[in-house]
N, C-alpha and C positions, 0 to 999 in steps of 0.2 A: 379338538381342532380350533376351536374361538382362542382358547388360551395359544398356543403357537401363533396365530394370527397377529393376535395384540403382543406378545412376545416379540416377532420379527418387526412388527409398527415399532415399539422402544427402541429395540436396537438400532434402527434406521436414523431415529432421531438423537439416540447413545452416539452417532459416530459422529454429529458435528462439534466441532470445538466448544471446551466449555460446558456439555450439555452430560449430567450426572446419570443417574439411574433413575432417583427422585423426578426430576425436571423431565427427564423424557419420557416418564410414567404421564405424568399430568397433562402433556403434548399427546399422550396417542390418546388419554381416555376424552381429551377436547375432541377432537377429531372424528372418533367414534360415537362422541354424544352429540354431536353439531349434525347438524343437517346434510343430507349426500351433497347438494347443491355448493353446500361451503365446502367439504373438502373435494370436490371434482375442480374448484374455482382455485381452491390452495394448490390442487396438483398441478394446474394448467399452468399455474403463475411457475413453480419450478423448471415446468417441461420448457417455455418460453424464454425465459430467463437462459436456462443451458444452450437452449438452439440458437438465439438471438443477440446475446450478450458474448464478446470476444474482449480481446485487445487490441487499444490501438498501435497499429506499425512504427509510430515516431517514437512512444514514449512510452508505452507500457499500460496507460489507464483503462478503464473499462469502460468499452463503447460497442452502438452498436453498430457502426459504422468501418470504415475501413482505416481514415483520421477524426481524433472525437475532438470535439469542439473548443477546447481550450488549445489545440496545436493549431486548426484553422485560424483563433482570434488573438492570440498570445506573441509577446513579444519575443522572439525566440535568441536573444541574446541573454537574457537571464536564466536559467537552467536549475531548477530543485530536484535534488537525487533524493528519493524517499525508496525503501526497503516493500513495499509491497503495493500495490494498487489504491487500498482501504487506505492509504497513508495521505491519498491527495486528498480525498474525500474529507478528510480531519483539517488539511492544509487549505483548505478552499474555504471553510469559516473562518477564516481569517479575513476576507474580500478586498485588502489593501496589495494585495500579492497579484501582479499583472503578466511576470514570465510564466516556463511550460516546468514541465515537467519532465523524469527521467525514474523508471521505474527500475531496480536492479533484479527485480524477484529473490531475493535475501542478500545475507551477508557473510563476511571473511569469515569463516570459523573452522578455526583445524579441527576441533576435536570433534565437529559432525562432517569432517571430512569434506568444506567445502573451501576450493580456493579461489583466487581473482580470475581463475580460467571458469568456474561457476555460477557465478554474476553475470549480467548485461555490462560491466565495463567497454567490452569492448562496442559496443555498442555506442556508451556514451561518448567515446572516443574516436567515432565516426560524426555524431553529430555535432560534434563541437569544429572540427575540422569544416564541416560542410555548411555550419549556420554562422560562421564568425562569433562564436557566445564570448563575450564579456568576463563573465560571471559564473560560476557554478554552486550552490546553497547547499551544504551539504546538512539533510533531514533526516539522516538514519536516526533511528531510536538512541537515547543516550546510555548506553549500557557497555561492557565490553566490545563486542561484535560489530555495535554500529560505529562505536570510535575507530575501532581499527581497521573497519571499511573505510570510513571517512578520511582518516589518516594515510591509507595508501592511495587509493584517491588522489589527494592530496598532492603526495609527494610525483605521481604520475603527468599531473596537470600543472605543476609550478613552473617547467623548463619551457611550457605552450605560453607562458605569458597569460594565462587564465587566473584570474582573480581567485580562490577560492576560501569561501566562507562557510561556516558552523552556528547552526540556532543557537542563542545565547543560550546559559542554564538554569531560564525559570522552567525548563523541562526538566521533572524531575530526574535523577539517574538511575536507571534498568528501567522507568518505565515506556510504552509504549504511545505513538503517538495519538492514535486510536480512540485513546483515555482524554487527552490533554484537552480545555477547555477552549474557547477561540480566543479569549484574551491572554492566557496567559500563551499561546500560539504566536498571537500579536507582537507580541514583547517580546517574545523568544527571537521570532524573526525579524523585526525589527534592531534589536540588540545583539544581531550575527556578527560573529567574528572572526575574520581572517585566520584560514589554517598555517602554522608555521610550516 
């Protein structure tokens, strides 16, 4: 019985990204050797988090609210498209960065079967129409999938008279933005460059 218990513990922590067989051994025997107090306090923080934690309506970010706080204070003429929610998160150590945000929840990719009807574009394509943006920052991760989000993008936005720009490339390419450090963030977005 103990062995199934701490068996179904691993796997639980097996299913988040990144997390081995090794690593998610070491996670349930913490757990199990910690005090009931710490994991009733770890479980609670989970239960909370799911029940309390959404997405914002404008832009995609995780808030707990119904608009989260950078669409309330943000200038909403400059517009950063980033691939997932964790992607503003990396993009906010940056703090010279004053517009909002636009989350697509992934990118163009045929061969997992996803296309521009799969993305938030059209979305973003309301809010541009609706907030007069200037500007659009395209932050997809630099790899195939993010260029070729960004690139149709791109080509969608160019006839609206919308600016549209690309983090320069001290981000390195296939990597994620996630990884990327705040300065060299800095400089990426700083040294953005207009999509042909």
């Amino acid at each position: 019985m103990q062995e199934e218990l701490i068996e179904k513990l691993i796997e639980q922590f097996r299913s988040l990204p990144g997390v081995g067989y090794k690593t998610a051994q070491r996670y349930a025997y913490s757990i199990i050797e910690g005090s009931k107090e710490r994991a009733q306090v770890f479980s609670q923080a989970i239960v909370d988090a799911k029940a309390k934690i959404g997405f914002c309506e404008e832009c995609g970010n995780f808030t707990d609210r119904k608009i989260c706080p950078i669409c309330e204070r943000r200038d909403h003429k400059v517009i950063c498209v980033v691939k997932e929610p964790r992607d503003i998160i990396s993009m906010e150590k940056v703090k010279n960065y004053n517009g909002v945000y636009h989350v697509l929840f992934g990118t163009i990719s045929p061969l997992n079967g996803r296309g521009p009807d799969d993305i938030k574009i059209r979305e973003l394509l309301h809010r541009i129409s609706k907030d007069g943006v200037q500007e659009v920052i395209m932050a997809t991760n630099p790899d195939v999938e993010g260029d070729a989000t960004a690139m149709y993008i791109a080509k969608i936005l160019k006839p609206l008279g919308v600016k549209v720009t690309r983090l320069a490339q001290g981000v390195a390419m296939g990597s994620d933005l996630e990884y990327a450090d705040e300065v060299t963030l800095a400089r990426a977005l700083e040294a953005r460059r207009e999509i042909d």
